[in-house]
N, C-alpha and C positions, 0 to 999 in steps of 0.2 A: 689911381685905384680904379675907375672906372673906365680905364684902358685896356686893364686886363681883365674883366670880366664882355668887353664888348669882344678882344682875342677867344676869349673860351666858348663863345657864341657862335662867332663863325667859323674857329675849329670843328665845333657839336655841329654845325650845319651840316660842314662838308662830309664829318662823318655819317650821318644821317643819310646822305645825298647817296653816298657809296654804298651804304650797306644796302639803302632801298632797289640801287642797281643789281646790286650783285643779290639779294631776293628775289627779286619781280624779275633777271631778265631769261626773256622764253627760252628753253630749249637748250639754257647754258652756254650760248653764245660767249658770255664772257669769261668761264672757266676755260671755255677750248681757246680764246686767245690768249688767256695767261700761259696755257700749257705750252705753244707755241712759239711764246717769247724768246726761248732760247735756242730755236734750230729755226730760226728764218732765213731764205736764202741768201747768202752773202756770210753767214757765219761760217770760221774756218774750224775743221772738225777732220785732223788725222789719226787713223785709230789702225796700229798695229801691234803683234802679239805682248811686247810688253811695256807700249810707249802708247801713252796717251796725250794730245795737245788740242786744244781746244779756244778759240777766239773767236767772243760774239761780237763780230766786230758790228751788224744789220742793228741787234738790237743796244750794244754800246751806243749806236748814233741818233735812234731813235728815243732813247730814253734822255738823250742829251739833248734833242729838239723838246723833248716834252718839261725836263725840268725850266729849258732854258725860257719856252713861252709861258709857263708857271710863275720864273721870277719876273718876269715882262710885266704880267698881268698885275700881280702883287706890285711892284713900281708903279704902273701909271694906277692902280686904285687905290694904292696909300699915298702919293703925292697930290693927288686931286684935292 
């Protein structure tokens, strides 16, 4: 029982953590790299008159390093 209430604390954390970023940051810095996320260069993006093909492949690998050092993190702080 008091496993899951110590999860829902540091879920509220990180949510806390994020919203305060994406409040407070200057200028919108972080909205213009969200918008961004999916035409970074390396993404493949063929567009003729009635074919459209589209692979993010820059941000497919980039989202994949970020989940992957996310479970890393979660491993060594919950096996400690």
């Amino acid at each position: 029982m008091i496993e899951g209430g110590k999860w829902l604390m540091i879920a509220g954390a990180i949510l806390f953590a994020g919203g305060a970023l994406w409040y407070f940051a200057p200028g919108g810095w972080l909205m213009t790299a969200i918008r961004k996320l999916g035409h970074l260069p390396g993404d493949i993006r063929i567009e003729k008159e009635n074919f459209r093909f589209y692979v993010p492949l820059t941000t497919m690998l980039l989202l994949s390093l970020l989940v992957n050092l996310l479970m890393r993190a979660w491993n060594f702080f919950n096996n400690s």
